[in-house]
C-alpha positions in Angstrom: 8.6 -14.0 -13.0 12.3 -13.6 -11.7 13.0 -11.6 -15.0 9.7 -9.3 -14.2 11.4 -8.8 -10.3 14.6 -8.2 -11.8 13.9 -5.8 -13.7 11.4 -3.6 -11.2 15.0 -3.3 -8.5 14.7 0.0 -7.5 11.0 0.6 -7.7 9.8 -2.6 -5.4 9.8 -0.7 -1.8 7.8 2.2 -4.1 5.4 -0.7 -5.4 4.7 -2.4 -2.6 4.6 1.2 -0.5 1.5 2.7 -3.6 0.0 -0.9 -3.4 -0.6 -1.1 0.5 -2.1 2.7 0.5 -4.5 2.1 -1.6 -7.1 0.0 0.6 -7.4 3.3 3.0 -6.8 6.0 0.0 -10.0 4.6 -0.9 -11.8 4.5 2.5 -10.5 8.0 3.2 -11.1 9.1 0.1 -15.8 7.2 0.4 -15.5 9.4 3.9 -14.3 12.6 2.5 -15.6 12.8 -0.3 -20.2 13.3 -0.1 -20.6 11.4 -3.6 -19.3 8.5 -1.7 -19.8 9.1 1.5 -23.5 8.4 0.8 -23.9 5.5 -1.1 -24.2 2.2 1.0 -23.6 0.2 -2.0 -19.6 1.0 -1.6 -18.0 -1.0 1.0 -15.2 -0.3 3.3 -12.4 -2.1 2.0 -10.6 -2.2 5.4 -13.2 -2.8 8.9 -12.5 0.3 11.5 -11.9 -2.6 13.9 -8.8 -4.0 11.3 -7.2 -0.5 11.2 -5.3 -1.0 14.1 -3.6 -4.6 12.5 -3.8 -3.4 9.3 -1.5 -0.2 10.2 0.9 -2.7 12.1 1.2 -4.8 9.1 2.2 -2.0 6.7 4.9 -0.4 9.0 6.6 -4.2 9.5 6.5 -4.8 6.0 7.5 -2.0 4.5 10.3 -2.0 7.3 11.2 -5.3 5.9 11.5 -4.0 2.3 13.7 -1.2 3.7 15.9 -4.0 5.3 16.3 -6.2 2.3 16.6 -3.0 -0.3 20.0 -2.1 -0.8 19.5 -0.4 -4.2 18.2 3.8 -4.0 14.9 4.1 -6.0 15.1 4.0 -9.6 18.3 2.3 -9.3 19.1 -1.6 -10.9 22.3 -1.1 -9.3 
């Protein structure tokens, strides 16, 4: 595991960034689009009422990344 994290310096912030989007990407993405819009079979993966926590949670930790990054994107070193 500490090889696999080793090897991802410079792309973790980017990771972690894509991997915390996608939960509303896809919310966004069942209101936007009519296909999905309409069928009640696909759940919200995020509750409107968990938005506001869910938003505050993202910003702190991807702060944190930001705070313990010291390598530019794409960069071991």
């Amino acid at each position: 595991m500490t090889a696999l994290v080793n090897r991802l310096r410079g792309w973790r912030t980017v990771i972690v960034a894509f991997g915390l989007s996608l939960a509303p990407l896809w919310d966004a993405l069942k209101e936007v689009l009519p296909v999905l819009a309409t069928d009640p079979n696909l759940p919200r993966l995020i509750p409107a009422a968990w938005m506001p926590a869910y938003s505050l949670a993202v910003t702190l930790i991807m702060i944190w990344m930001r705070l313990i990054t010291s390598t530019p994107p794409g960069r071991r070193e």
